[in-house]
C-alpha positions in Angstrom: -85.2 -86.0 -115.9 -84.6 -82.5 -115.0 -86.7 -82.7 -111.8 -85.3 -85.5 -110.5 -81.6 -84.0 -111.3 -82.9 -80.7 -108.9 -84.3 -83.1 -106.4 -81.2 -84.6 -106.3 -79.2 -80.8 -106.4 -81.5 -80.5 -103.4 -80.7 -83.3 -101.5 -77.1 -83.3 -101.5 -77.2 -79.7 -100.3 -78.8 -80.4 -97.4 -76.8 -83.0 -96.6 -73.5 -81.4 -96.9 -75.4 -78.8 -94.6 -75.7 -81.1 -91.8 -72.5 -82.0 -90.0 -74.1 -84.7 -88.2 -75.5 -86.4 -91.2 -71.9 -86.0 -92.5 -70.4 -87.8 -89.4 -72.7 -90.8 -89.9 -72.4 -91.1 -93.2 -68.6 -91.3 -93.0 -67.1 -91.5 -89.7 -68.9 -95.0 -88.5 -68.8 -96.5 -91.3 -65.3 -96.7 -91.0 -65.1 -97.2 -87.3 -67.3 -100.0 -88.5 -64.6 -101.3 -90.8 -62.1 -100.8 -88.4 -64.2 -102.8 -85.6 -64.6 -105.0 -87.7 -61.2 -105.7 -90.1 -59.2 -105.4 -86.2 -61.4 -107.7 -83.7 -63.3 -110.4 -85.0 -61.4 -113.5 -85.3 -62.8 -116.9 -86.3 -60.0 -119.2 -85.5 -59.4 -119.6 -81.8 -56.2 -118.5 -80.3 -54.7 -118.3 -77.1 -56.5 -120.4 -74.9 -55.7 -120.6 -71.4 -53.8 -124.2 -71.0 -52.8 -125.7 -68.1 -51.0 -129.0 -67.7 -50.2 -131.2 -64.5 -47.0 -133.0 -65.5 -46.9 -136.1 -62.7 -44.3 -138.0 -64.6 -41.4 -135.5 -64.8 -39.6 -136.8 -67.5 -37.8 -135.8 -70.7 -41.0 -137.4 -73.0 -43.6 -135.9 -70.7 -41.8 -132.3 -70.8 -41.4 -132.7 -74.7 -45.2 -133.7 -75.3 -45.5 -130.3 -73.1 -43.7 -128.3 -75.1 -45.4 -129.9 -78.4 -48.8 -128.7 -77.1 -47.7 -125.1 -76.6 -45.7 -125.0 -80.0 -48.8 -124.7 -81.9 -49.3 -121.0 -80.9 -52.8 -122.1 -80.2 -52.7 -122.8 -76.5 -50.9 -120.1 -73.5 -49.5 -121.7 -70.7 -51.7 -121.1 -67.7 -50.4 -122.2 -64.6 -52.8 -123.8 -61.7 -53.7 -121.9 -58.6 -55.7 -125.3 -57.1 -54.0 -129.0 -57.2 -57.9 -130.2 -58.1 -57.8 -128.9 -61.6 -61.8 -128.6 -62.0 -61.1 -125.4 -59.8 -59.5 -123.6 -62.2 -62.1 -124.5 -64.9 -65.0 -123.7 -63.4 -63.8 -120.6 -61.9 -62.9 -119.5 -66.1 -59.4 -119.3 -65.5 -58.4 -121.8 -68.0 -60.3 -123.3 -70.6 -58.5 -127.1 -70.8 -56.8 -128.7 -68.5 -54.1 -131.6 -69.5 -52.5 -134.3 -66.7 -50.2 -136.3 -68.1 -49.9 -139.6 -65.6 -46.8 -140.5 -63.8 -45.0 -143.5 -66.1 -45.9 -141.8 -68.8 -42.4 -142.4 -70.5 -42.0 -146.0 -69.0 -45.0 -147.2 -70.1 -44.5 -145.3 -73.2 -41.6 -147.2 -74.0 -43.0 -150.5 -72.7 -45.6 -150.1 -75.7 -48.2 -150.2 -73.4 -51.4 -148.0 -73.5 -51.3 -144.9 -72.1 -54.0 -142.7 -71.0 -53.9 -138.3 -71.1 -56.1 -137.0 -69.2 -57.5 -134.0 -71.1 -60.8 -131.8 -69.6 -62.2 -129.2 -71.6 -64.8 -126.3 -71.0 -67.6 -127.1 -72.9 -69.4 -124.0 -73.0 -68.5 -123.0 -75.9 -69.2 -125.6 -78.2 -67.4 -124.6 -81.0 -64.3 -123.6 -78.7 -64.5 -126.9 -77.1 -64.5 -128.7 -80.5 -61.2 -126.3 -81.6 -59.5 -127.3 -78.3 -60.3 -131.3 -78.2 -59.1 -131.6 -82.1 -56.1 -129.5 -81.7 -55.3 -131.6 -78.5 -56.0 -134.9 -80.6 -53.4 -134.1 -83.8 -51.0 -132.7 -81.3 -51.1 -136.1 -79.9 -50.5 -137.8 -82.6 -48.1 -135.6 -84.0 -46.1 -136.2 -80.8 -46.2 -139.9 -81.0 -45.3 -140.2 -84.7 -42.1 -137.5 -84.1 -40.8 -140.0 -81.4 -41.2 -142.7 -83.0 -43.8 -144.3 -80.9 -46.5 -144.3 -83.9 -45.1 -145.3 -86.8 -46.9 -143.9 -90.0 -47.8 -147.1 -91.7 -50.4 -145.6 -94.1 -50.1 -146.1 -97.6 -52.2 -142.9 -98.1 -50.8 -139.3 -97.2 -52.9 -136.2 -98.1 -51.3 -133.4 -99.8 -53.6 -130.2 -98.4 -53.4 -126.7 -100.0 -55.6 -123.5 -99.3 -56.3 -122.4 -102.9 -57.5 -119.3 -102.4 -55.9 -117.8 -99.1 -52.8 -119.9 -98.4 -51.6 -117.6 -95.7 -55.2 -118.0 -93.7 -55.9 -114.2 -93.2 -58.9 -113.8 -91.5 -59.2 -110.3 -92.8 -59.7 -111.7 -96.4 -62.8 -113.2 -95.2 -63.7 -110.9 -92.4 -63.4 -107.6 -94.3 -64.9 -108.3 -97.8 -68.0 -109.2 -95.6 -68.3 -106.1 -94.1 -68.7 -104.0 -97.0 -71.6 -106.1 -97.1 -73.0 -105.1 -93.5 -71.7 -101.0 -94.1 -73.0 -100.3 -97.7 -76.4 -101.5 -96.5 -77.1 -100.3 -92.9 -75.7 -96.6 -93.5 -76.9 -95.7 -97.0 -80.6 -97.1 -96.1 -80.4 -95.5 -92.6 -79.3 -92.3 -94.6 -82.6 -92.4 -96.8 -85.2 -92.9 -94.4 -83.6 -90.2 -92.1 -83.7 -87.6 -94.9 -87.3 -88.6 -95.7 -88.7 -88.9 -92.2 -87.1 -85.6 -91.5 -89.5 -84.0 -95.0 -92.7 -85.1 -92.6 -91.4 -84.0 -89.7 -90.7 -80.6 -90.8 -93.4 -80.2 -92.9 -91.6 -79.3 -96.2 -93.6 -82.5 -98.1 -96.5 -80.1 -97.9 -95.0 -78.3 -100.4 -94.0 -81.8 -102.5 -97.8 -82.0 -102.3 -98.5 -78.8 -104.0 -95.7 -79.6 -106.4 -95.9 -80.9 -109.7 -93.5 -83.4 -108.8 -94.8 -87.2 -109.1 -93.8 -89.7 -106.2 -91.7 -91.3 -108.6 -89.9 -88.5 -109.4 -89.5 -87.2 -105.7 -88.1 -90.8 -104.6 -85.5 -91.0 -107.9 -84.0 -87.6 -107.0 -83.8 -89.1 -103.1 -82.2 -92.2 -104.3 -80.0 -90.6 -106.7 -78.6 -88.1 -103.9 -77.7 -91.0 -101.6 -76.4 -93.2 -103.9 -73.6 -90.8 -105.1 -73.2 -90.3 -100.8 -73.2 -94.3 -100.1 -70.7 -94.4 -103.3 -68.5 -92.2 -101.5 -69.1 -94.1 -98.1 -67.9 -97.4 -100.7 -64.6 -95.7 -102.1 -63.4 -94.3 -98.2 -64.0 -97.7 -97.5 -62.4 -99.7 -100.1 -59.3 -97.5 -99.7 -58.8 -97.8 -95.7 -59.7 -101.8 -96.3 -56.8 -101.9 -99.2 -54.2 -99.7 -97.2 -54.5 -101.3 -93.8 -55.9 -104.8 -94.7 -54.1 -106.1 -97.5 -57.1 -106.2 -99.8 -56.4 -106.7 -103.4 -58.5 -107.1 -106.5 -57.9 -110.9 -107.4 -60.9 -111.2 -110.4 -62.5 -108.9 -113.0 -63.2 -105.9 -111.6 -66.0 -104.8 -113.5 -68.4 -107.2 -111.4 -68.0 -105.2 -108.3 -68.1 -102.0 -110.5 -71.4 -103.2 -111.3 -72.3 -105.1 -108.3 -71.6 -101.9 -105.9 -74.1 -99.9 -108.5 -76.7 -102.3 -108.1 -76.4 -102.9 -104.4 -76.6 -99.1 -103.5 -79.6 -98.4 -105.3 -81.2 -101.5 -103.3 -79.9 -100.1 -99.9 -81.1 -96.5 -100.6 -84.4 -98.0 -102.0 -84.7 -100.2 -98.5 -84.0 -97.0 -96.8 -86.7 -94.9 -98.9 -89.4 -97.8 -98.1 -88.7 -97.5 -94.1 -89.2 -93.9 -94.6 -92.0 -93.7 -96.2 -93.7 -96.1 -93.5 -92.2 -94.6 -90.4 -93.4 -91.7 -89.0 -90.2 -90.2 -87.1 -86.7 -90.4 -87.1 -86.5 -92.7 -84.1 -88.4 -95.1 -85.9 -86.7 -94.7 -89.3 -83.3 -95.7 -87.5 -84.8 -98.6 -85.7 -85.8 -99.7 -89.0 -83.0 -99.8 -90.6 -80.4 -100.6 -87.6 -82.0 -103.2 -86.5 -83.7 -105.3 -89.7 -81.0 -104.2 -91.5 -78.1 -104.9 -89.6 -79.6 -108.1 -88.3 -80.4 -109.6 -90.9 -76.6 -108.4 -93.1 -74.7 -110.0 -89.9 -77.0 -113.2 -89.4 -78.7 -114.2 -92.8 -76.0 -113.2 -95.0 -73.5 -115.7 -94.2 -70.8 -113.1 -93.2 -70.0 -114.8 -90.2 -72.2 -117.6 -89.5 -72.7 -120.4 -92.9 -76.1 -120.1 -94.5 -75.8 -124.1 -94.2 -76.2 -124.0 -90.1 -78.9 -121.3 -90.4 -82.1 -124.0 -89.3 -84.7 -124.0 -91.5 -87.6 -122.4 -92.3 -85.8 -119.5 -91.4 -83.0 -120.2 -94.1 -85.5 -119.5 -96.4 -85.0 -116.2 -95.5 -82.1 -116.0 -96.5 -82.3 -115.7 -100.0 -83.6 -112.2 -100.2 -81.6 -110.6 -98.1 -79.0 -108.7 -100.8 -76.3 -108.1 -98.2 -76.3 -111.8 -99.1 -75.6 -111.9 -102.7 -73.5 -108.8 -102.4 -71.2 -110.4 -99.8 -70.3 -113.4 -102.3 -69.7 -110.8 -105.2 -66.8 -108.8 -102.7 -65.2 -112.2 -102.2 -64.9 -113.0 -105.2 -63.9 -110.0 -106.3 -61.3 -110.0 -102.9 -60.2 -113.5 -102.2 -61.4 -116.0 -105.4 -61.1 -113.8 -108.4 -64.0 -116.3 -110.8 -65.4 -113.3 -112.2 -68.7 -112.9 -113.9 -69.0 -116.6 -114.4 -69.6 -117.1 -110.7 -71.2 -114.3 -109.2 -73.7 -113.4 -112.6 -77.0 -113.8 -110.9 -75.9 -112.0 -107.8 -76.7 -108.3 -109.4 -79.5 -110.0 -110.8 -81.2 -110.7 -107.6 -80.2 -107.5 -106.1 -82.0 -105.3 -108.6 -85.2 -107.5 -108.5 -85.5 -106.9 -104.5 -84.0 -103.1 -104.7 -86.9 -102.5 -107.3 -89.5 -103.7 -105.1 -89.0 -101.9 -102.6 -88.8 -98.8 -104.7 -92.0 -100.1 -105.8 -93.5 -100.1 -102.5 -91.9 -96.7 -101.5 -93.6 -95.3 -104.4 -97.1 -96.8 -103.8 -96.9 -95.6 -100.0 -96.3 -92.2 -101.1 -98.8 -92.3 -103.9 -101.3 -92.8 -101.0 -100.4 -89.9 -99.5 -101.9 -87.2 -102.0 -98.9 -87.8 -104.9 -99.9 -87.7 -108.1 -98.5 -88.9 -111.2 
């Protein structure tokens, strides 16, 4: 235990020796948070709208002003009376023509058809636009009387968990997921590249240090760094975010611990494969990152993710971690919902300690 407390002693000295290693440790990951927590919003907002009025009257100009009081849509006026112009040249993204008798044949009862073209490349945009053009329809027609609510069911919606729909609750809570395990793995392999590089795991050879031994006092080091990278974090996240603990926080005491040790682990097994530092970052940038953002479901639902590559899905620990910050952020369940997340973590973080350690075993280590 000694050894692997000096290899630790070791490890954090260098690192606090290396301003660079400093600067990435701490500085992007909160850029990352910042990035993050400020411009990535799920719900669409501010679409470009335009609207041909051809009837002129006081029900076209309130159906009008209906459509742009859902803070959803901007006003966009035409430049072109052929209103396909404007849509395919991107300068609005829907397009609404209201007939002439609108209001006559409004009153009349008889039917009348809105005119409503959308740009459809974006699916999911075009989806957001056509239903919030539908309910403001209706919501219009009911208001004037024109469709009377003759339903004898009426549904009573309330958002349980986030009933003020902040995107940050969701957004930021998922990054810690995307932060804790890019930069303390990237961290890792760098620092054990940079041993081969140098040359100075000659002298690990001629040690009596074991593999094991050399990797634990790594992995400790960079844990207590990532931990740090965690608390900066949690701190800007709580200050300029909103975040608060809703649940027991003891499962993201323990969650955090577990997670780290994984990232750091992942981190010592890309090191011990690659054979620079270019490589090393690769590694961990791009399988890393990739696979946090994309098979973690912290933007995109693990349920749209197509199969067989869903499968994937359930070893990637950025996963499991992501639902334990949630919960701790946003649902508050505690250790009742989220107890086989730490669980899973450990299992994968210990294999590829495992693997680290037989790499290195190959290379002349002794135990």
């Amino acid at each position: 235990m000694q050894r692997v407390l000096s290899q630790c002693v070791k490890e954090l000295n260098q690192f606090r020796r290396d301003r660079l290693t400093v600067a990435l440790a701490f500085l992007l990951p909160l850029a990352v948070v910042l990035i993050y927590g400020f411009g990535i919003r799920l719900e669409a907002k501010n679409i470009p709208l335009s609207v041909q009025d051809l009837d002129h009257s006081f029900l076209s100009r309130t159906y009008t002003e209906r459509l742009f009081a859902t803070q959803q849509f901007i006003p966009t006026p035409l430049k072109d009376s052929d209103p396909t112009i404007a849509l395919e040249r991107g300068e609005i993204k829907a397009v609404v023509t209201i007939p002439p008798d609108f209001a006559r044949d409004l009153k009349a009862h008889k039917p009348v058809t809105v005119q409503a073209l959308v740009d459809g490349t974006d699916v999911n945009n075009a989806r957001v636009i056509q239903n919030s053009l539908r309910a403001t329809t209706r919501f219009f027609l009911r208001s004037t009387n024109f469709l009377p609510d003759q339903s004898p069911l009426k549904a009573q919606i309330r958002f349980w968990f986030n009933p003020g729909r902040k995107e940050a609750l969701h957004i930021v809570p998922g990054i810690f997921g995307v932060i804790l395990w890019v930069f303390p793995s990237m961290l890792a392999a760098i620092s054990l590249v940079r041993e081969k590089e140098q040359g100075t795991i000659v002298q690990v050879y001629a040690s009596d240090l074991s593999a094991k031994e050399w990797l634990l006092g790594k992995e400790l080091a960079y844990v207590i760094v990532a931990t740090g990278e965690s608390i900066l974090a949690t701190i800007v996240s709580i200050s300029l975010f909103g975040l608060r603990f809703r649940g027991d926080p003891s499962t993201l005491v323990v969650g955090l611990s577990v997670y780290l040790a994984a990232a750091v682990a992942f981190g010592l097994f890309v090191g011990a494969r690659a054979t620079n530092q270019t490589a090393a970052v690769q590694g961990t940038a791009i399988v890393g990152f990739l696979t946090a953002v994309l098979l973690s479901g912290f933007i995109y639902r693990l349920e749209n993710v197509p199969f067989p590559i869903s499968l994937l899905s359930n070893v990637i620990p950025a996963r499991y971690f992501i639902e334990m910050t949630r919960d701790v952020f946003v649902r508050g369940t505690g250790w009742p919902g989220i107890w086989y997340a730490p669980l899973i973590i450990a299992l994968i973080g210990l294999f590829f300690f495992r693997m680290a350690t037989r790499i290195l075993d190959r290379m002349q280590f002794s135990d």
